[in-house]
FIZAPA-811715 format. One record per residue (C-alpha): x, y, z; residue in one letter. Coordinates in Angstrom, 2 decimals, padded with zeros to 5 digits. Layout:
X, Y, Z, a .
...
***
This chain:
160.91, 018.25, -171.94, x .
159.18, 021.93, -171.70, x .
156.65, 021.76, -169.25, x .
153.96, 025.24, -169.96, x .
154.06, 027.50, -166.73, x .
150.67, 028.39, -164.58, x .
150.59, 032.12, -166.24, x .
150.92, 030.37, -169.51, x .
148.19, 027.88, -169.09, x .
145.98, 030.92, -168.24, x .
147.04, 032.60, -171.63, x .
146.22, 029.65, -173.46, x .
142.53, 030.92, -172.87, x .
143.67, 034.16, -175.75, x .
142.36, 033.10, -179.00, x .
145.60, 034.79, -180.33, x .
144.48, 034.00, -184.22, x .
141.29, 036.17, -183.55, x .
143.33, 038.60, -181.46, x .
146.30, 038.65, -184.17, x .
143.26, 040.22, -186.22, x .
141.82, 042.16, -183.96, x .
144.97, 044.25, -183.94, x .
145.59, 043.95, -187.72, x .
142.01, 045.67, -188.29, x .
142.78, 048.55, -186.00, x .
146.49, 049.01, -186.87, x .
147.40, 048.17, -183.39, x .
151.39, 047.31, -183.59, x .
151.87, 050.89, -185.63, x .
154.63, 052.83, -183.93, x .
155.29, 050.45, -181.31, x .
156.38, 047.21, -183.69, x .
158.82, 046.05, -181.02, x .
156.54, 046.28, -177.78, x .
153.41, 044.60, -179.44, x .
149.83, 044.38, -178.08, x .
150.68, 041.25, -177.21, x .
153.04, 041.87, -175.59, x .
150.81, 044.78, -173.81, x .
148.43, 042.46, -172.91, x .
150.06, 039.68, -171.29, x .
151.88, 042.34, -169.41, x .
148.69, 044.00, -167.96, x .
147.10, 040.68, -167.60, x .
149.98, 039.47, -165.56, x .
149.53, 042.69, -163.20, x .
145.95, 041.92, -162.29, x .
146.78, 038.54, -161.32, x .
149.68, 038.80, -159.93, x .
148.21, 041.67, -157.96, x .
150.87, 044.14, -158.87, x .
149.82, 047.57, -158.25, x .
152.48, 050.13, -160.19, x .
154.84, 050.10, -163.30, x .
157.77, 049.17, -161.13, x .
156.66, 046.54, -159.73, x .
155.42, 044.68, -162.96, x .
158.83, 045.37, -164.66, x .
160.49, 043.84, -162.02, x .
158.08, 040.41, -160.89, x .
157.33, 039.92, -164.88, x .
161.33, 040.43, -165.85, x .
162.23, 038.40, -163.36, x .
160.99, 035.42, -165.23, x .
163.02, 036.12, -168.65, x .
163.37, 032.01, -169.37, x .
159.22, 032.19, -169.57, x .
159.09, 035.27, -172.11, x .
159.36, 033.32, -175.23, x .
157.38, 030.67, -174.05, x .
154.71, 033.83, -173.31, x .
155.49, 035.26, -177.07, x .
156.78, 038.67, -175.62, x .
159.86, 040.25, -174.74, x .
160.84, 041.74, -171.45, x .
159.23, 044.78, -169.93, x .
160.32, 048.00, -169.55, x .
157.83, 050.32, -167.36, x .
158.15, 053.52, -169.47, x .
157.20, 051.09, -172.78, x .
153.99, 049.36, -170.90, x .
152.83, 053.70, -170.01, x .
153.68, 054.44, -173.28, x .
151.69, 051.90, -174.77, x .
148.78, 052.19, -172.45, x .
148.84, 056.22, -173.37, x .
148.64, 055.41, -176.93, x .
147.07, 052.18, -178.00, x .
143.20, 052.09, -178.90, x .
141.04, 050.58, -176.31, x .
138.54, 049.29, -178.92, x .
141.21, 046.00, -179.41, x .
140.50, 044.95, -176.14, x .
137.28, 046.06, -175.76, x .
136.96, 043.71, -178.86, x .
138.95, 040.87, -177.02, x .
136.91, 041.52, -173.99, x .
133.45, 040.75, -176.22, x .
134.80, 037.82, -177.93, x .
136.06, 036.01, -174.74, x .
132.55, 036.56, -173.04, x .
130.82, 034.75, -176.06, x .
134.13, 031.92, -175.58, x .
133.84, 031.94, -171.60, x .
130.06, 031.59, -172.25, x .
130.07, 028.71, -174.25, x .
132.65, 026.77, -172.02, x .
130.71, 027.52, -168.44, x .
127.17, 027.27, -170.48, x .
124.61, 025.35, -168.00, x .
122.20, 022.73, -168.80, x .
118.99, 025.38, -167.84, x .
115.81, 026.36, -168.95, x .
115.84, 029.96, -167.11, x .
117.64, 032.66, -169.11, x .
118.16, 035.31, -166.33, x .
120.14, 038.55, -167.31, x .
120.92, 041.46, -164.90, x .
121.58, 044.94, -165.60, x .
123.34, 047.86, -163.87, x .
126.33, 049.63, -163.76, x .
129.09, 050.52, -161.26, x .
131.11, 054.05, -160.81, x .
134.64, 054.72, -160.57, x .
136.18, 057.56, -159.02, x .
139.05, 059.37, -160.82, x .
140.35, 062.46, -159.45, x .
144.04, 064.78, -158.58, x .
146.37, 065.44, -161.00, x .
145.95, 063.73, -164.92, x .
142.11, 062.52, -163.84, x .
141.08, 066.16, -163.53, x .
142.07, 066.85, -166.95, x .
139.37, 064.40, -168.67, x .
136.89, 063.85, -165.83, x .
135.99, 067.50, -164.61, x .
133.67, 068.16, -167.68, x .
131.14, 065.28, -167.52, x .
131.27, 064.37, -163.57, x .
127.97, 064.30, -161.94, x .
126.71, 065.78, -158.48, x .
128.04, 062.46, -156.89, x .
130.38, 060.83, -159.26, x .
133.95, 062.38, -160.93, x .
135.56, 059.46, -162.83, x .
133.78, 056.85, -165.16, x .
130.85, 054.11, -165.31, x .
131.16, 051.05, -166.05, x .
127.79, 048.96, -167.46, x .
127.32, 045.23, -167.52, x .
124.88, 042.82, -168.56, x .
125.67, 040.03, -166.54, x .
124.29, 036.65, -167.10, x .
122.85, 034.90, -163.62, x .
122.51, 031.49, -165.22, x .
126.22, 031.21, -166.15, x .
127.77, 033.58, -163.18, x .
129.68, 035.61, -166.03, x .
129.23, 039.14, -167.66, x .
128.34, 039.14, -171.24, x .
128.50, 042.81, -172.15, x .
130.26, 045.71, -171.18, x .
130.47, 049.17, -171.89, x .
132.66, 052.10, -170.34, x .
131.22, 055.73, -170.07, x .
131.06, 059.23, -168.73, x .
129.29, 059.22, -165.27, x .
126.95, 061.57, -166.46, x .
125.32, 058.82, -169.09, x .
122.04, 057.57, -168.03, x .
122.12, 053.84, -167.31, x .
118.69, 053.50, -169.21, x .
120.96, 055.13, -172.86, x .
123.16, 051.88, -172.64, x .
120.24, 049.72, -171.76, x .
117.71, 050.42, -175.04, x .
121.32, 049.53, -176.76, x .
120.84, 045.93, -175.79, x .
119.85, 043.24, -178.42, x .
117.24, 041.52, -176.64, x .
116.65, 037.92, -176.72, x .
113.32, 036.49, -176.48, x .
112.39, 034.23, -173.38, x .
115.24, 035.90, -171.59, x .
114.24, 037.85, -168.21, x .
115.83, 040.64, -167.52, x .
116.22, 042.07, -164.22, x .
117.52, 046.06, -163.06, x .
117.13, 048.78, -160.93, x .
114.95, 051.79, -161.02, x .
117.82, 053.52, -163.09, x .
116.04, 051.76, -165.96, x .
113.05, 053.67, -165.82, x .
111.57, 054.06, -169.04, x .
107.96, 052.64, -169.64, x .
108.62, 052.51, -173.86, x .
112.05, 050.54, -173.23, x .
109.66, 047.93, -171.04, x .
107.65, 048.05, -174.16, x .
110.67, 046.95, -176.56, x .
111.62, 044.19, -173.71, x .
107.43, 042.83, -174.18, x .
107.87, 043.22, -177.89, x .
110.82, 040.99, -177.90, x .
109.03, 038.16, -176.50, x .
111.21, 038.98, -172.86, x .
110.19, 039.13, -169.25, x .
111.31, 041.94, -166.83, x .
111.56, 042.58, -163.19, x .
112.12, 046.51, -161.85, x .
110.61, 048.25, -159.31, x .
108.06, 051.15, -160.11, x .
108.78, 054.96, -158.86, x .
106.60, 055.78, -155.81, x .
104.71, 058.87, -157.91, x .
104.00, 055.98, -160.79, x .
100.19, 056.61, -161.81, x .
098.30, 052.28, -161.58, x .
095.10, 051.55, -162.04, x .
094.54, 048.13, -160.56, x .
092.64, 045.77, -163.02, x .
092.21, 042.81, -160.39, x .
093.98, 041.20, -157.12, x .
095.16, 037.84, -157.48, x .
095.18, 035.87, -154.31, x .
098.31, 035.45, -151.86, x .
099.16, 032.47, -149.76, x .
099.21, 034.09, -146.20, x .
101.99, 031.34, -145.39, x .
104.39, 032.71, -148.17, x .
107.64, 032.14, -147.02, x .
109.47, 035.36, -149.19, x .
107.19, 038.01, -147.30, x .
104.76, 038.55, -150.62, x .
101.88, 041.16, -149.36, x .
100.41, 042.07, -152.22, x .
099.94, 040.45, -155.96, x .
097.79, 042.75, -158.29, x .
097.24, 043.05, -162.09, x .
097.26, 046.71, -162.99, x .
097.87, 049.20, -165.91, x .
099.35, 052.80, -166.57, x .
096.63, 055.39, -166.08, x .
098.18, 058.22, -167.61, x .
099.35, 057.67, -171.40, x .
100.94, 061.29, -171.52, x .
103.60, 061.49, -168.78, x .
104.51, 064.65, -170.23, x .
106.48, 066.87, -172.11, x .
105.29, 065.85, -174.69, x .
106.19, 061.83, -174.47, x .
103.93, 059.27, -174.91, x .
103.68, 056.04, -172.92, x .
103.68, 053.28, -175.57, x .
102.78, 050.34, -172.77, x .
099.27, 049.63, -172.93, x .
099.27, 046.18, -172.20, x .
098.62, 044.96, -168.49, x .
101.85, 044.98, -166.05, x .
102.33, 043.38, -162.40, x .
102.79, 045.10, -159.13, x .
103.86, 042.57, -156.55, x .
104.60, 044.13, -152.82, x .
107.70, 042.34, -151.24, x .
108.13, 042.70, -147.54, x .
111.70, 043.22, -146.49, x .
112.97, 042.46, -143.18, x .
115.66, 045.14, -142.93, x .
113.34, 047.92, -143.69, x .
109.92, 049.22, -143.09, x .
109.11, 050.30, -146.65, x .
108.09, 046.89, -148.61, x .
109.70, 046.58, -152.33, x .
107.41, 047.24, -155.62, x .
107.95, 044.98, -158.13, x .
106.86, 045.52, -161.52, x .
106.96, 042.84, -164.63, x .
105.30, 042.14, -167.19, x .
105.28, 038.38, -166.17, x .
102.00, 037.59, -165.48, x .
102.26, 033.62, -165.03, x .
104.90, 033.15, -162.65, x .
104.69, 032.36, -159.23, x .
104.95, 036.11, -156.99, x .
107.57, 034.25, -155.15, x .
109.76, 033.19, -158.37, x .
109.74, 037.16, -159.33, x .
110.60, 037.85, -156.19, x .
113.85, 036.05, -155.66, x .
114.80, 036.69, -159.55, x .
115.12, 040.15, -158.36, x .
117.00, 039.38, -154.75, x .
119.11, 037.91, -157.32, x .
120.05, 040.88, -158.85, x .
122.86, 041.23, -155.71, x .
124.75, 038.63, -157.80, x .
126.12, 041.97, -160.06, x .
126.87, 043.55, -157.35, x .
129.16, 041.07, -156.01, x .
130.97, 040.55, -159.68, x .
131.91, 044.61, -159.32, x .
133.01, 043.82, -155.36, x .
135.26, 041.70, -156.71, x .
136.61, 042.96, -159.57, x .
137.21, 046.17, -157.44, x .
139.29, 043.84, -154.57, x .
140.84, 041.25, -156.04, x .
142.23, 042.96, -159.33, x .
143.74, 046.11, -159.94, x .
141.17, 048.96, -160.29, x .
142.41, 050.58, -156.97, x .
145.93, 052.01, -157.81, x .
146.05, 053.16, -161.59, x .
149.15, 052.67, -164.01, x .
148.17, 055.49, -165.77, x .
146.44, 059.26, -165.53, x .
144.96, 059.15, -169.36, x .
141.06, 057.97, -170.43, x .
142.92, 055.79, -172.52, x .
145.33, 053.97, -169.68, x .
142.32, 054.30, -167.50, x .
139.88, 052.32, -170.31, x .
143.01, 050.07, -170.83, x .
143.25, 049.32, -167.15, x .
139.32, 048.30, -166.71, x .
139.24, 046.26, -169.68, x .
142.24, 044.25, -169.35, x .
140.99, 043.59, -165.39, x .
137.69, 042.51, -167.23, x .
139.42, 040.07, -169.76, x .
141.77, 038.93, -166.75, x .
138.43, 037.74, -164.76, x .
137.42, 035.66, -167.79, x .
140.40, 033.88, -168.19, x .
140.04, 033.17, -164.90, x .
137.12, 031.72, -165.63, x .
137.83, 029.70, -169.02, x .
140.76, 028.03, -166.67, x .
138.30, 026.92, -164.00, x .
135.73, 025.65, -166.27, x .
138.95, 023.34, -168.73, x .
140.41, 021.99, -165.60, x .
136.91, 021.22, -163.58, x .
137.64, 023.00, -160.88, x .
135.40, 023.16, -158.14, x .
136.37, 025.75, -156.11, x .
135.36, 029.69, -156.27, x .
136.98, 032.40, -158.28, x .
138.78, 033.87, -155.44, x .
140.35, 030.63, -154.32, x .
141.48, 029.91, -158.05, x .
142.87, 033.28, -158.16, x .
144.64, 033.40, -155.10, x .
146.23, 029.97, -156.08, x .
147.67, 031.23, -159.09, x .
148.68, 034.43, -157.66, x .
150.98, 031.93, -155.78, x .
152.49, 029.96, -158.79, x .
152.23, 032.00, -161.69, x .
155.30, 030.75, -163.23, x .
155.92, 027.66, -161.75, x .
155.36, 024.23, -163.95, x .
153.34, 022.19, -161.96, x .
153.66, 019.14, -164.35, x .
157.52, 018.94, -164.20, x .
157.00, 019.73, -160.29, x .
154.77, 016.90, -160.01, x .
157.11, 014.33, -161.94, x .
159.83, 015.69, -159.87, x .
158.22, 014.52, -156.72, x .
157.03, 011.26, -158.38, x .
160.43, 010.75, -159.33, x .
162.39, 011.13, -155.90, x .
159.40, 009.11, -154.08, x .
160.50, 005.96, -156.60, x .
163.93, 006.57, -155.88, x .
162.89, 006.35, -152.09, x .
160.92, 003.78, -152.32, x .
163.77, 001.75, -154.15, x .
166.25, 002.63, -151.52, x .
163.93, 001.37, -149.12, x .
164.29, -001.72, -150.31, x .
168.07, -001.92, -150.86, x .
167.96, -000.97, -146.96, x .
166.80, -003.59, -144.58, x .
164.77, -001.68, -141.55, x .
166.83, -001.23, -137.95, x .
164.97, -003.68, -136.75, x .
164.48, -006.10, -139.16, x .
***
């Protein structure tokens, strides 16, 4: 009896109806009917997690299982097909895939909570030398040549659930007022979402945010609300205040009237205390504060998408094997995920990864009844054969 490999329980996590469509709507398979996207994307997805880092190597690790490929629903690889296809292909089917499996991973990793905390910020990649030059010279900024990559990343399930990949030069607050807010959600970033009449379209939603305010910002405290002197997350300073200046100029107009927070955080690794500004004004100053030392949680999802999957060495020069690339690492990560969460699994991301970089294409259930098989036979040789002593 066929027993399904490790790689192929992974792949079960494809909703390949949806995907089969996916494709159909953006004319996908065209010129390439043999080597499908399919095809394409269990072959990428099987180079992040089998950490394979160039074309060679995935022809000849994937290839090298040829009794798994129709099992898998592809064919076997040649490297010059995979570069052709990532040269060519659209990036908006995966980018669709990537969506739909964040709303799938979501719903099977979904914890019993009352706290809806979202975080926001983005990550930079560097591209440059030969091929990257071509595509990345024009828009680079004065510190980054290469792309960005934004995420919304949801705190209360540990998973991103929207992702977007730009020029560097694109403001990270231009992908943020794209969001569709959701009301009693908090939402937590960096000063890189400075904009006082987004803040007003997060209040309008019926949402809370935490950011920290610019050190020019012009407050006119309303009232001080007390602070425990014992607080045990260093809060100084707890204040109700409001913008002073409705014109910050050229010719803009600050649209938040209402009253805002300033809560001073002291930090033990620097001198300079945070500023924290939300427009909760019923939480605990300690809550606030840790929703926003929570914020490091997105920066550890990019540390390890960066480490443990394949965004270091690139299979291809083009924006369009480099979007590919990122996206297919992205959907990799969630069907990570979608594994851990149908077999209970208790143990982190990294472990479960490295365990299946091990024994991709072994079958652990025929494995299993292999070694329940021989320790029966052993067991009924035992007693055939009185002990040496007996």
């Amino acid at each position: 009896m066929f027993r399904i490999s490790q790689f192929g329980t992974v792949m079960k996590g494809v909703p390949w109806g949806l995907f089969d469509r996916i494709v159909q709507q953006h004319d996908g398979n065209r010129y390439m009917k043999r080597f499908t996207c399919r095809n394409q994307l269990t072959a990428m997805t099987y180079a992040h997690l089998a950490g394979a880092d160039s074309l060679r190597t995935i022809e000849a690790g994937f290839n090298q299982h040829a009794a798994h490929h129709y099992h898998l629903g592809c064919c076997a690889l040649r490297r010059s097909t995979l570069a052709d296809a990532n040269q060519r292909r659209d990036p908006a089917i995966f980018e669709e895939l990537a969506k739909r499996l964040m709303s799938c991973a979501s719903r099977q990793v979904r914890r019993e909570t009352a706290e809806l905390l979202y975080l926001l910020d983005s990550t930079s990649i560097t591209l440059t030398g030969k091929g990257f030059d071509d595509w990345t010279l024009t828009n680079k900024t004065r510190f980054t040549q290469g792309v960005k990559v934004h995420v919304l990343y949801s705190a209360h399930e540990q998973l991103p659930c929207q992702v977007t990949v730009t020029a560097p030069n694109v403001n990270d607050v231009e992908e943020g007022r794209k969001l569709p807010l959701q009301a009693d959600a908090t939402y937590v970033f960096d000063k890189g979402y400075y904009d006082f009449n987004w803040w007003h379209r997060i209040d309008q939603a019926g949402a809370r945010f935490v950011t920290r305010y610019k050190s020019n910002v012009a407050l006119q405290v309303v009232h001080e609300r007390p602070v425990d002197a014992a607080s045990a997350h260093g809060i100084l300073g707890d204040a109700i205040v409001q913008f002073s200046n409705p014109s910050p100029g050229g010719g803009r107009r600050n649209l938040y009237t209402k009253p805002l927070r300033r809560i001073t955080v002291a930090r033990s690794d620097k001198e300079k205390p945070l500023v924290l500004a939300t427009n909760d004004l019923t939480s605990p100053a300690e809550t606030i504060a840790q929703w926003y030392k929570d914020r490091w949680q997105i920066e550890l999802f990019f540390k390890w998408i960066k480490q443990h999957l394949k965004l270091k060495k690139w299979l291809g020069r083009s924006e369009n094997a480099v979007r590919i690339q990122i996206l297919t690492a992205l959907i990799a990560y969630l069907l990570v995920a979608i594994y851990k969460a149908a077999h209970g699994l208790k143990e982190s991301l990294w472990i479960i990864l490295a365990m299946l970089r091990a024994s991709l294409f072994q079958r652990l259930d025929t494995e299993r009844e292999i070694g329940r098989r021989r320790r029966r036979e052993r067991e009924a040789l035992d007693r055939l054969q009185p002990g040496l002593f007996a």
